[in-house]
C-alpha positions, 0 to 999 in steps of 0.5 A, a space after each residue: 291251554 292258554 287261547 288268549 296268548 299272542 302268536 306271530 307267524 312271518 313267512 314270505 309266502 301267502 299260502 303258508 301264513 294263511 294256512 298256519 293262521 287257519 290252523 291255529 284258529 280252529 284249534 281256538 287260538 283267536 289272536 293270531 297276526 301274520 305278515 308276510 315279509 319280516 320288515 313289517 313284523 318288526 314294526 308290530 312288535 315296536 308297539 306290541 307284544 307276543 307269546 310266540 314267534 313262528 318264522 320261516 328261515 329263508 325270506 327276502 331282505 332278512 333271512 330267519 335268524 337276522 329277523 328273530 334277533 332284532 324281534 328278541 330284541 324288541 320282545 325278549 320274553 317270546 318263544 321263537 321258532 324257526 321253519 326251515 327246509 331241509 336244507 337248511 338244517 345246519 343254519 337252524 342247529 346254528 341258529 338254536 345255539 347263537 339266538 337261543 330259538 326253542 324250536 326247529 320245524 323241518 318243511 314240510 310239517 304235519 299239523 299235530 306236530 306244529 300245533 303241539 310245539 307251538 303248545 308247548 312254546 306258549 307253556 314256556 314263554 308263560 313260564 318264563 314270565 311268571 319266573 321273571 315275576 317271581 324274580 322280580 317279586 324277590 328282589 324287591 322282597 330282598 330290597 325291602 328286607 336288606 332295607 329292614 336289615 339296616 335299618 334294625 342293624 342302625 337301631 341295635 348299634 345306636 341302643 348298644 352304644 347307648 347301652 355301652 355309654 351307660 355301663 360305661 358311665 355307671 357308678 357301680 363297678 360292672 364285670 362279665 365274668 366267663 364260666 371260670 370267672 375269667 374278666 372279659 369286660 369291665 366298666 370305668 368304675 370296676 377299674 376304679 373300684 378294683 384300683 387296676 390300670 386301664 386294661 388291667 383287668 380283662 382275662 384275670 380271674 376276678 376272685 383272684 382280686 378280692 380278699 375273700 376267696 370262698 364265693 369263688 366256689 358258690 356255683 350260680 345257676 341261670 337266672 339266679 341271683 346271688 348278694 355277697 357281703 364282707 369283701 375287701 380289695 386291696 390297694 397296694 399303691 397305697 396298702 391299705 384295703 377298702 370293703 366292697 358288695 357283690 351281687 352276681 347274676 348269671 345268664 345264658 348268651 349264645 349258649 355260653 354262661 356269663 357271670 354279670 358281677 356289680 361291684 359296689 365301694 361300701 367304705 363311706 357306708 362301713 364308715 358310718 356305720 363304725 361311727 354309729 356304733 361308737 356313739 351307741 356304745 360310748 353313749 350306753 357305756 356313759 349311760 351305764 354310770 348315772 343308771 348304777 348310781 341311781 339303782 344303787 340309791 333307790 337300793 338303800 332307799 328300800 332296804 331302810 338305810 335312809 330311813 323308813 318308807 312308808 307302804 305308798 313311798 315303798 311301793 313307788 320306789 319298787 316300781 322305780 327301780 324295776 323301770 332302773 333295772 329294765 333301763 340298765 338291762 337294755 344299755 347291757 345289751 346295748 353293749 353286748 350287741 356293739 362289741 359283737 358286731 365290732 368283733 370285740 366280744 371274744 368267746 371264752 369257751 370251757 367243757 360244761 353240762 348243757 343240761 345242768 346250764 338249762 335246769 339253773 335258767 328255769 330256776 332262776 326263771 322260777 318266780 315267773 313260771 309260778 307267776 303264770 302258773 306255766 310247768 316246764 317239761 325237759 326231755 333230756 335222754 342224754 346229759 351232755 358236755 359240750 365245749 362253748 362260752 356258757 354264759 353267752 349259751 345261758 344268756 341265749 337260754 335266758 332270753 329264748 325261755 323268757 320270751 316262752 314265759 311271757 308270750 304263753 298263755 296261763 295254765 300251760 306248759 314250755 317243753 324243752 328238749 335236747 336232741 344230738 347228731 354226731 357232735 352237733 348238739 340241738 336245743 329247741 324250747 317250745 310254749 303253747 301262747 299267742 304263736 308267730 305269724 309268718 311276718 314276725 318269723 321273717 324279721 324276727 332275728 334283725 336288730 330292732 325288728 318288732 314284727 306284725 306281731 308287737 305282743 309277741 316280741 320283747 320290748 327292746 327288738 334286740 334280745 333275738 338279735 344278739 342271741 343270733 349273733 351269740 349262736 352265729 359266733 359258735 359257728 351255729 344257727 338259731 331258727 324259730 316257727 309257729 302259729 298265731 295262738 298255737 305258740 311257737 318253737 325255737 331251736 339253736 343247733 351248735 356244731 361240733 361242741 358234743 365232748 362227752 354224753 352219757 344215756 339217762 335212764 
């Protein structure tokens, strides 16, 4: 019960105004003001505010109902309620419906009766004015929100335009691709790269585009990352066809994949790379003259066709001409690995015996495994035919075994072992030395690459190289592990070359 609420009771006479105040007093109600002609109510409530309005209907000068509409007026929150006679029940009835009165009372009333409305009218003007808060509350809480949401909105227009600007502006190529690779956005250097006209490239299917058609099938998950190589897009105003690199992210927006594809227009770098191997290998075939000539001399030197040397002028030109061999095995490779990666080295392949091919490279390694004391052991439960270019198979061999040879400790054993899958033929040479870390692995096939590991490694960095580049061409792969003091395995894997095989006992 709120005793602190403000009632005004206006009724013409006396009796009434007293009683209603008395009665309201003694149920702890100590705010109460009563006047007793309506006039002089309306003055109060020019400066002052209520809970609640009790007025008589029938008054001089304002009857009831014009009274409570100026006091609604003045105080719109308060509760109002009418006392009325009998009489006068349809102008009350009017009254609830034109000024919006909470309460009728019939004359004459019992005291619990007008208590318990007056109760009740208080209960609902406060409600009324802890809603009207609320109301309030809200609308300033929804200003300030509509004020945050244009605010955020501006901010996130100026960043997309800004982001706009820089896709836009980027010097890479840059699509967004639906799920089925379908264009719906692409930059000014996409359009340059791809050679389109503006607005050419939106709802064309991107792989449809390019040269290569086979990562048109690569499927991405989210958050993946993919780099694509050996691509070209063609230029039909001027039929020709220039190389390009992918990189292709997919991400997830609004529940829908997207495919973000940078373009990148790697003429100029291709270019120079084209040049750099021209100069490799005119420089390494120019090389290989002068390196012949002189190998051949110090030959006639040592075989006595020049004259006899002397044991100290024998011994030096023996160490000459193993540095010449040396130098003209490096500009072979030199050359070998160039007419790879220019696609000039073409594969001749015929039907030989891999196990005969692996019994000749230990024979001809023969001299270093005595050298190190190193026994070869080959688990060849099979003699297989197989279809490839034997003298690259025999340089690939060479190399994997010679590097075994090298790097084993002495005393120990090099297990070379075949193995078949259908027509897929598997060649793996383990040694038992100074092993791999695993930053040698990682670089172990690129060109050049040494590795943490410098011991480990031949002197060129190329070996490796080009026997990846020899298994790659037969459409196979080569893969090595090991541990530091624990050797290391190599295996090369060709697939469908098995023609014929037969079990050894």
């Amino acid at each position: 019960m709120d005793i602190f609420a403000k009632i005004l009771v206006v009724d013409d006479e006396i009796m009434v105004t007293k009683t209603l105040k008395t009665l309201l007093k003694l149920e702890g109600y100590s705010n109460v003001y009563a006047f007793n002609d309506p006039k002089s109510a309306l003055e109060w409530l020019e400066t002052n505010s209520c809970t609640v309005i009790v007025s008589d209907f029938i008054m001089p000068e304002l009857n009831g109902i014009e009274f409570l509409i100026k006091a609604k007026e003045l105080n719109p929150d308060a509760t109002q309620i009418l006392l009325t006679g009998y009489a006068d029940k349809e102008n009350a009835i009017k009254a609830i419906n034109e000024v919006g009165i909470f309460k009728y009372i019939e004359k004459p009333w019992t005291n619990d009766d007008i208590i318990l409305n007056i109760k009740n009218a208080i209960e609902r003007t406060n409600l009324k004015v802890q809603l009207k808060n609320k109301i309030e509350e809200l609308e300033i809480l929804n200003r300030n929100l509509e004020n945050i949401v244009e605010k955020r909105t501006e901010e996130l227009k100026n960043a997309n335009n800004k982001l706009q600007t820089i896709i836009k502006n980027l010097s890479e190529g840059l699509v967004v691709l639906s799920s089925n690779n379908i264009i719906e956005q692409a930059n000014n250097a996409a359009y340059d790269i791809l050679k389109a006209d503006n607005g050419e490239l939106e709802g064309k299917n991107f792989f449809e585009l390019l040269i290569n058609e086979s990562c048109s099938k690569t499927y991405l998950n989210v958050g993946e990352t993919l780099y694509l190589r050996d691509f070209s897009v063609v230029d039909y105003k001027k039929n020709s066809t220039s190389p390009i690199e992918l990189s292709l992210s997919k991400i997830k927006i609004n529940d829908e994949e997207k495919t973000i594809v940078l373009i990148r227009d790697v003429t100029a770098q291709k270019e120079n790379e084209r040049l750099k191997d021209d100069f490799i290998a005119t420089l390494t075939h120019d090389l290989r003259t002068p390196v012949l000539a002189s190998l051949n001399a110090l030959d006639f030197a040592l075989k006595g066709t020049l004259g006899e040397l002397n044991g100290e002028l024998k011994d030096l030109f023996s160490t000459m001409k193993r540095s010449t061999e040396d130098m003209l095995g490096l500009v072979n490779v030199l050359l070998e690995v160039y007419r790879y990666e220019s696609g000039k080295m073409h594969l001749v392949k015929t039907e030989f015996s891999i196990n005969e091919l692996i019994k000749e490279s230990i024979e001809e390694l023969n001299p270093l495994l005595k050298k190190s004391n190193l026994d070869v052991e080959c688990d060849f439960p099979f003699d297989i035919i197989i279809n490839a270019d034997k003298s690259e198979i025999k340089r690939v061999i060479f190399n994997i075994l010679g590097n075994a040879i090298k790097h084993s400790f002495e005393h120990g054993k090099i297990i070379i072992k075949i193995e078949k899958d259908d027509y897929n033929l598997k060649v793996s040479i383990k040694d038992f030395g100074e092993g791999l870390s695993k930053e040698d692995i990682e670089g172990l096939f690129k060109k050049f690459s040494r590795g943490t590991n410098k011991k480990r490694l031949p002197s060129t960095g190329l070996g490796l190289y080009l026997s990846r580049q020899i298994i790659e061409a037969h459409n196979g792969e080569i893969k090595a592990e090991g541990e530091i003091n624990k050797g290391a395995t190599f295996t090369f894997t060709l697939k469908n070359v098995i023609k014929k095989e037969k079990a050894l006992i």
